[in-house]
DRENPA-3360 file (N, C-alpha, C; in nm, 2 decimals, always signed):
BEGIN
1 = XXXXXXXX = +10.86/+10.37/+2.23/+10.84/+10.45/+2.11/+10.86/+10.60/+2.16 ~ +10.94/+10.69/+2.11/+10.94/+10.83/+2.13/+10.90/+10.87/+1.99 ~ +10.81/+10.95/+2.03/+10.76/+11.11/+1.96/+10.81/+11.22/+1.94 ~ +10.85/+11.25/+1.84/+10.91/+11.36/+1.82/+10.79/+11.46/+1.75 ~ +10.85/+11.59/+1.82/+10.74/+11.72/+1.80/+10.77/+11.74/+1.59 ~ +10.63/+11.77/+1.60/+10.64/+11.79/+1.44/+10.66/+11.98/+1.41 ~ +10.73/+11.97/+1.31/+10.75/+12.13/+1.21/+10.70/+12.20/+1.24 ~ +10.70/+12.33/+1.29/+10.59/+12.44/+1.26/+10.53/+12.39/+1.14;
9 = XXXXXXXX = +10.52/+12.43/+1.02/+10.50/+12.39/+0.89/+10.41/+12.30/+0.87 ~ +10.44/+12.19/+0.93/+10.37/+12.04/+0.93/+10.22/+12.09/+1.02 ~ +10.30/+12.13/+1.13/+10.20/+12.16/+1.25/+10.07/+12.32/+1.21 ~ +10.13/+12.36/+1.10/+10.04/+12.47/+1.08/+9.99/+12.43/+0.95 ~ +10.01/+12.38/+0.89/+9.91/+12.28/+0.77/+9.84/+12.20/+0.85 ~ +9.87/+12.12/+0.94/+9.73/+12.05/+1.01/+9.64/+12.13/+1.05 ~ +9.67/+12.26/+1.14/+9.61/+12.33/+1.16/+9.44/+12.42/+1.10 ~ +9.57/+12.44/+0.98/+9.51/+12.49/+0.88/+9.37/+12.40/+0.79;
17 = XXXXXXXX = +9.40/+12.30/+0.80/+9.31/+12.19/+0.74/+9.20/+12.17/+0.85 ~ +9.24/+12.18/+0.94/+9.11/+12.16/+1.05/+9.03/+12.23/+1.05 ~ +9.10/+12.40/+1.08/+8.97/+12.50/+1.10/+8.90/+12.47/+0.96 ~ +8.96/+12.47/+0.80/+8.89/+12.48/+0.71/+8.75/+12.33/+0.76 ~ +8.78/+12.26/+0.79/+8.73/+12.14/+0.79/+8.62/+12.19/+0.94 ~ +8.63/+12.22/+1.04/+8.58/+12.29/+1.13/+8.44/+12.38/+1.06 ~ +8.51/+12.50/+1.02/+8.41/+12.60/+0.98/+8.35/+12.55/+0.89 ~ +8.37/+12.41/+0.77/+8.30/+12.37/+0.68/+8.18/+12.27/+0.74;
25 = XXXXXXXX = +8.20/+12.26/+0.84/+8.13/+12.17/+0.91/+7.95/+12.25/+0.96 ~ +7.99/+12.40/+0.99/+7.91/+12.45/+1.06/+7.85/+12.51/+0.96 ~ +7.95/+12.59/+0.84/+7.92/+12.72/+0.72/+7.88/+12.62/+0.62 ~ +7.82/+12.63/+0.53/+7.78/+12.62/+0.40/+7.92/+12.63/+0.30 ~ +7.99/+12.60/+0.30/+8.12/+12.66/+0.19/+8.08/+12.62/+0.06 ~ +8.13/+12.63/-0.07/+8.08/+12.58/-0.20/+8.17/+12.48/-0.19 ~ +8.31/+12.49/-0.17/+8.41/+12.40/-0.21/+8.43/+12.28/-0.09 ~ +8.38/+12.32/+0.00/+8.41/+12.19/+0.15/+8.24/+12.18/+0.17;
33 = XXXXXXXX = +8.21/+12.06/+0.13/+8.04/+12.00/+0.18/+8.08/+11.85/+0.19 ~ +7.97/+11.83/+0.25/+7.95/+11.66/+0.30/+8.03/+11.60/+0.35 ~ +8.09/+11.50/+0.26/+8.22/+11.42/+0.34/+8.34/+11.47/+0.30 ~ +8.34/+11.55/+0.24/+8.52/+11.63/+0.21/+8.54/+11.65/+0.37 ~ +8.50/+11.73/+0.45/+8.50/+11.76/+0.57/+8.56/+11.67/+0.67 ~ +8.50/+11.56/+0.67/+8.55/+11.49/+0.71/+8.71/+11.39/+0.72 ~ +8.68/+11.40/+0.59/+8.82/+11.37/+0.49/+8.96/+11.48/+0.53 ~ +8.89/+11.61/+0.53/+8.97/+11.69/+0.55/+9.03/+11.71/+0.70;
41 = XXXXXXXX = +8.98/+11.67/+0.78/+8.99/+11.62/+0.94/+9.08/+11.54/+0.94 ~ +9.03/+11.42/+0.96/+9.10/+11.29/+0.90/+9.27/+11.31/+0.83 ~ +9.27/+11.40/+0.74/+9.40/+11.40/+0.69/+9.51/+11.51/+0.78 ~ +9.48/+11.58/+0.81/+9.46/+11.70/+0.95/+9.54/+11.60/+1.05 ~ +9.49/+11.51/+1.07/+9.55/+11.47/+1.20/+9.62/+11.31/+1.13 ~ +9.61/+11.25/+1.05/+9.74/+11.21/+1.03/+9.84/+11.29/+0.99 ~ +9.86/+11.41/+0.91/+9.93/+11.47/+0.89/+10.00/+11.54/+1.04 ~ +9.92/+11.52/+1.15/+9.97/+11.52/+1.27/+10.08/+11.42/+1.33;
49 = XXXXXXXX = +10.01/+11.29/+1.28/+10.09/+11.19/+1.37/+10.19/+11.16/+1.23 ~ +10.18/+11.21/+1.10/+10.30/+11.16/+1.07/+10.41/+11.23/+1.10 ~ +10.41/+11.37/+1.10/+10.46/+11.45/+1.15/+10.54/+11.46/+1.32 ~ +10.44/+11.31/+1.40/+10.51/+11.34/+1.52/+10.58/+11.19/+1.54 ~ +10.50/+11.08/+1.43/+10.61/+10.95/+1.46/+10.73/+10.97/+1.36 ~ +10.75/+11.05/+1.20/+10.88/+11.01/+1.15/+10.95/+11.15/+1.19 ~ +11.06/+11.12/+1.19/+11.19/+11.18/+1.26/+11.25/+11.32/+1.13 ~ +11.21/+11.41/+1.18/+11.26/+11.51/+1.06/+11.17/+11.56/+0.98;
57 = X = +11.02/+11.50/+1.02/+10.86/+11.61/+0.94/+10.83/+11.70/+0.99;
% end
């Protein structure tokens, strides 16, 4: 099986979803509490691996 590197794009939306998901973890946010957080992780990093198993994300 080869991996191909995902998008900037792809790769800076995961990004982006983490820290939100990170800092909601530690901060109080109004819009990210409880299990969103998690969820938000979670989609973070498939959005990683989709990004690095299909060919052109």
């Amino acid at each position: 099986m080869r991996l191909n590197a995902p998008k900037k794009i792809v790769w800076l939306l995961s990004l982006i979803l983490a820290v939100v998901s990170l800092v909601g973890n530690f901060v109080a946010l109004p819009v990210v509490n409880g299990i969103v957080v998690y969820w938000l992780l979670f989609a973070a990093w498939i959005l990683l691996f989709l990004g690095s198993f299909i060919k052109g994300m």
